[in-house]
C-alpha positions in Angstrom: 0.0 0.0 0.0 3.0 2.4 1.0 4.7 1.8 -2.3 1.4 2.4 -4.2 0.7 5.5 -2.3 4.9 6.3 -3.2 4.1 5.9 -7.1 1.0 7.5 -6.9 2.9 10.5 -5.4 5.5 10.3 -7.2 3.1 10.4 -10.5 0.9 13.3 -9.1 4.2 14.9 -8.8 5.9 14.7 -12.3 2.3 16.0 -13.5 2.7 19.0 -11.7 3.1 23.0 -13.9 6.5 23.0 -12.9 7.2 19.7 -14.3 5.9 20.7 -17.9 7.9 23.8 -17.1 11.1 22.0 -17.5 10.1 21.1 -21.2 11.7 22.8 -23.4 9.8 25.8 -25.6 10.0 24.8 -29.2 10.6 26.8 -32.2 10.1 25.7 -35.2 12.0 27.3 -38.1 10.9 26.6 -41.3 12.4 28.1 -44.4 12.6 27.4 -48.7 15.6 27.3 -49.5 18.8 24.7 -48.9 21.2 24.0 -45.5 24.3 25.4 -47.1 22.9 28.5 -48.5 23.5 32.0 -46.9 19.8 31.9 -44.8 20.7 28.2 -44.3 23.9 28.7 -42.4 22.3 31.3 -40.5 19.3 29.5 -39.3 21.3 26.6 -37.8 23.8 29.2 -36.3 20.7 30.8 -34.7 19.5 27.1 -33.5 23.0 26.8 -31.9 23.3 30.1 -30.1 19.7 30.3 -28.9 20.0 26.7 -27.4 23.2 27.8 -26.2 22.2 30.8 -24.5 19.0 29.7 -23.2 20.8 26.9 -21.8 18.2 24.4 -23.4 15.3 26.6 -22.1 14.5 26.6 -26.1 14.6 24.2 -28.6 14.9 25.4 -32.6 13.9 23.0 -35.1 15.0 23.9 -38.7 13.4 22.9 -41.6 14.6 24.0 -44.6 14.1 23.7 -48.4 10.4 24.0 -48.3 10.1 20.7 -46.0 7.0 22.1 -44.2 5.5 24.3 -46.4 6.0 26.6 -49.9 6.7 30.0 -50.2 2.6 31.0 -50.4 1.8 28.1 -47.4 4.4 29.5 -45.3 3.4 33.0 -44.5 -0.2 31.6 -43.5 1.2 29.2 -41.3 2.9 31.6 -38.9 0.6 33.6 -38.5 -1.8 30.6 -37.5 0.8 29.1 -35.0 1.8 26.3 -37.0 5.4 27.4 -37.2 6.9 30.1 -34.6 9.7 31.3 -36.8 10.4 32.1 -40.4 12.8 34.3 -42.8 11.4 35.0 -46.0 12.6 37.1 -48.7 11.4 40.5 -48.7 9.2 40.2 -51.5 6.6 38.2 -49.6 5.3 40.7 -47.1 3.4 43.1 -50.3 1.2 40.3 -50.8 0.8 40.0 -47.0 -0.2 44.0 -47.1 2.7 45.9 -45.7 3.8 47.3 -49.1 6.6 49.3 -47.9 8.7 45.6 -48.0 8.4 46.3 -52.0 11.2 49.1 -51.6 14.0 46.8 -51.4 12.9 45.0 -54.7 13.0 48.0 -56.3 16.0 47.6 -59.3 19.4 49.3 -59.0 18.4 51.3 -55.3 21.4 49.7 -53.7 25.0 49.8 -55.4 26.7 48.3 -52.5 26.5 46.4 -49.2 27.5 49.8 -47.3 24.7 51.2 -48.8 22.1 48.6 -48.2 23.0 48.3 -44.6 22.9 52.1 -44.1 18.8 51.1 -44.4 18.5 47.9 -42.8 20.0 48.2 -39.9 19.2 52.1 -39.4 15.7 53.7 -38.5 14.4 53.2 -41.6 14.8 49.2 -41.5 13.1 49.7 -37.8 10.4 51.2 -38.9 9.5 48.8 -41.9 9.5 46.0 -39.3 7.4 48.0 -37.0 5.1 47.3 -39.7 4.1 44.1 -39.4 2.5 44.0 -35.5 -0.9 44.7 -36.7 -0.8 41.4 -39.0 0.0 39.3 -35.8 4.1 39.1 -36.3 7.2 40.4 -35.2 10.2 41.2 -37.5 13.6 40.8 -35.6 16.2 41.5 -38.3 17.2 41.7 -41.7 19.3 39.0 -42.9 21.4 39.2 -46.6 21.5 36.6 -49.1 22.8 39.2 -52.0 22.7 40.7 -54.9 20.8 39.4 -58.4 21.9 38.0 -61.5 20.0 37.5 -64.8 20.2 33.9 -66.0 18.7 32.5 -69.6 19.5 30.2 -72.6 20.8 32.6 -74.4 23.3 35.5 -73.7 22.9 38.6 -71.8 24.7 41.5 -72.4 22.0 45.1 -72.9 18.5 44.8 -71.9 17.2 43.8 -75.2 18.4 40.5 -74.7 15.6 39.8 -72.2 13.1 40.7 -74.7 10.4 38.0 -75.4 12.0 35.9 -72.7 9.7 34.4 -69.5 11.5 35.1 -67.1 10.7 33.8 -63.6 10.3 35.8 -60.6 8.9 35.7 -56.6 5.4 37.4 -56.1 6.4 41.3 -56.5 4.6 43.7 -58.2 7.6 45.7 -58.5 9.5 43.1 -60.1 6.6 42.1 -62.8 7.4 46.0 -63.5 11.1 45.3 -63.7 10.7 42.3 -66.2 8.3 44.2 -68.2 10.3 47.4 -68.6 12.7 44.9 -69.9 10.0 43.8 -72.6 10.3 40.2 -70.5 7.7 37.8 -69.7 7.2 37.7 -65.6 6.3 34.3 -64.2 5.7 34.3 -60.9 6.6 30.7 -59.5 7.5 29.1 -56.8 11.7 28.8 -55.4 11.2 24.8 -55.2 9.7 24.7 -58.8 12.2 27.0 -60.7 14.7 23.9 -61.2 12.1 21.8 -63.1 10.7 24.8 -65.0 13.6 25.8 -66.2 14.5 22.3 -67.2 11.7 22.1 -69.4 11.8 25.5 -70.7 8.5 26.6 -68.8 10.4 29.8 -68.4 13.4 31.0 -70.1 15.3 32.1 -67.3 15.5 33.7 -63.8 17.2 36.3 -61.4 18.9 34.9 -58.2 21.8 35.8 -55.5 24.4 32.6 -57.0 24.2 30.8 -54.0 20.5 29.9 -54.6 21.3 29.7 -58.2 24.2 27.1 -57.0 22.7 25.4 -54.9 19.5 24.3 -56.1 21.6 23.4 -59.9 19.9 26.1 -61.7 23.0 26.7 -63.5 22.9 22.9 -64.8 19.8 23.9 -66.4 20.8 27.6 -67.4 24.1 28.3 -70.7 23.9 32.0 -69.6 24.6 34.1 -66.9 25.3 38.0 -66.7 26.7 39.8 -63.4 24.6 42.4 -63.4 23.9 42.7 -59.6 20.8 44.8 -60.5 18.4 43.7 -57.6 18.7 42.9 -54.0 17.2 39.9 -52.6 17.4 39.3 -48.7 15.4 38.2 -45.6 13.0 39.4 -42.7 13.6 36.9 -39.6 10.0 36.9 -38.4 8.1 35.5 -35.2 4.3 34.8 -34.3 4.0 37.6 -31.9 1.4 35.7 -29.9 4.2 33.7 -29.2 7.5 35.8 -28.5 4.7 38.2 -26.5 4.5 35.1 -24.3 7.6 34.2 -23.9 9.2 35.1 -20.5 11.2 37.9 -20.3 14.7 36.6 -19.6 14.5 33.8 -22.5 13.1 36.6 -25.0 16.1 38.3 -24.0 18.3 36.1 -24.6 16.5 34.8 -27.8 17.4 38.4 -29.2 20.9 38.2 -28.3 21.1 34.8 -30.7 19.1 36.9 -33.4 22.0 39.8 -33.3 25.0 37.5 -33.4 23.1 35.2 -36.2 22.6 38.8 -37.8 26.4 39.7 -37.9 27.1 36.2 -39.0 24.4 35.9 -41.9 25.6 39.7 -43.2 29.2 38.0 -42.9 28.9 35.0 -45.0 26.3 36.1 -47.3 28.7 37.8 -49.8 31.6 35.0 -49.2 28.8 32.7 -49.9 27.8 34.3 -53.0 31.0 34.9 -54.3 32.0 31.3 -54.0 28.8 29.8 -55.7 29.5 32.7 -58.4 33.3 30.7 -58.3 31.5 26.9 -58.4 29.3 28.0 -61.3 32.1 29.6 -63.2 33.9 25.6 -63.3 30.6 23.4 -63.6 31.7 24.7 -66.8 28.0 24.8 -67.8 26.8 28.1 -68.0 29.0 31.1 -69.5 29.2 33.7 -66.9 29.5 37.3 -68.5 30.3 40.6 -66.3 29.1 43.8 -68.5 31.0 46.5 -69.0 30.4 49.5 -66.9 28.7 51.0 -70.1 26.5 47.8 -70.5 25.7 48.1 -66.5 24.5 52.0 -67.1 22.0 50.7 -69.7 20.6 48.2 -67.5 19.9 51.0 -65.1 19.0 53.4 -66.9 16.2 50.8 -68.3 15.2 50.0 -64.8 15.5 53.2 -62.5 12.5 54.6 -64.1 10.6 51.4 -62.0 11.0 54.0 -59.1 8.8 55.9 -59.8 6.2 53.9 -61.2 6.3 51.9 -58.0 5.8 55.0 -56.0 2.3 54.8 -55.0 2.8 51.3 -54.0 5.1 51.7 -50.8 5.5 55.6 -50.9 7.1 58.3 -52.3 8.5 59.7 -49.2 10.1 56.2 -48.3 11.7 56.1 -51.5 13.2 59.4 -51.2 14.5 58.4 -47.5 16.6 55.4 -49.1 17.6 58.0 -51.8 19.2 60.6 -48.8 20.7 57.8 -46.8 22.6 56.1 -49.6 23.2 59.9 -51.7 21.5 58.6 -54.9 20.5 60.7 -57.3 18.2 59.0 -60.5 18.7 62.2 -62.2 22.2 62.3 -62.4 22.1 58.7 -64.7 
């Protein structure tokens, strides 16, 4: 009877809030594109650090290359609870509502890292992730993957070689105005699909950083490649707010100590990355890599800057001009 009453005790015990308390609070991390990528790298660094610094108070579960969900799934499953933790590309969030995101797909409004990070990690970066509490989420940070190259069958050196082609792109209004002020075709698609369309010449070609482009074998399925570094494509780290609201203090604490140092560390690799997948694509021997000319550059922008101001009313004239004083651009001096 003792020894049942001892179990019993024993079982009323381990059932107790303090008990759950010592499970761990999970985070699942779900993300599109592959481990050894830029946002890859960073996403298990951030596993390691927050685990670290929680001292297993949180668990982080990556899964990437669209494991859980798609690039349209995974938005909606955030903000449902189904995930706690994504990074998508900034193109995803002018679907979602907050337009202002569209900014940084704009063509040709960063030359340079210096630049870009002048925006992203100053008050107007802040204030774009602000943004997003009224939809239920919390942006963190801005993580790099880098800047775009155009990709096709055949080669690219002035803008009129995109003409006619279908040309693949994420969700973006902006960017179906960039393809079309090319005289391209958009097609918005899918990252996990591009491979297979471009395969079997559903679309002609694409724009990505190289290390997607590398790492997901575009370039195996892709004879041209031009260096044009006309477009930006990077990341917002976001959280369910429901959920990092109710996270206790210290952990949420510490949480955003991982997020800072997985911050530096993204921003560090990301070009390194890029550079060597530019590198690996260059020997696959498979698709000719051509850098323009500083002439042939000017014409792409000069083609493309004008998207600026078409896309004004989309995200704001005012926003536009506050990227233009921070990085000292001037679209009238092209």
């Amino acid at each position: 009877m003792k020894l049942h009453s001892l179990l019993f005790g024993l079982l009323t015990l381990a059932l107790t809030p303090a008990a759950f308390a010592q499970q761990p609070i999970v985070i699942k991390f779900s993300h599109v594109v592959a481990t050894e990528t830029p946002k890859g790298k960073a996403a298990e660094f951030f596993k390691k650090r927050a685990e670290e610094l929680t001292g297993g108070k949180v668990k982080v579960e990556v899964y990437p290359n669209s494991q859980l969900y798609k690039d349209k799934e995974e938005m909606e499953a955030l903000q449902l609870g189904a995930v706690q933790m994504l990074a998508p590309s900034l193109a995803k969030f002018g679907p979602l509502g907050v337009k202002e995101f569209e900014v940084f797909d704009l063509p040709f409004i960063f030359d340079s890292y210096a630049e870009l990070h002048k925006v992203t990690q100053g008050p107007i970066g802040a204030g774009i992730l602000k943004k997003l509490e009224p939809k239920g989420i919390v942006g963190l940070a801005f993580w790099d993957n880098g800047f775009k190259s155009f990709s096709a069958n055949t080669p690219i050196k002035v803008p009129a070689d995109l003409k006619g082609k279908k040309m693949r792109i994420q969700s973006s209004k902006v960017l179906e105005e960039q393809m079309r002020s090319l005289g391209a075709l958009p097609q918005v698609m899918a990252f996990s699909e591009v491979y297979q369309a471009l395969q079997t010449g559903v679309v002609d070609g694409t724009e990505n950083p190289h290390s997607n482009m590398y790492t997901q074998k575009m370039h195996e399925v892709q004879k041209h490649m031009a260096v044009t570094d006309h477009g930006y494509l990077g990341y917002a780290v976001i959280v369910n707010k429901k959920f990092w609201d109710g996270l206790p203090a210290d952990v949420r604490g510490q949480l955003t100590t991982a997020m800072k140092e997985s911050t530096d560390y993204a921003n560090k690799i990301a070009k390194e990355e890029n550079d060597g997948a530019l590198e690996g694509i260059r020997k696959s021997g498979k698709t000719q890599v051509y850098v323009p000319t500083a002439e042939e550059r000017l014409a792409f922008k000069k083609a493309l800057v004008p998207v600026h101001k078409k896309m004004e009313s989309r995200m704001g004239a005012d926003l536009i001009e506050a990227i233009y004083k921070e990085t000292a651009f001037d679209p009238a001096r092209l």
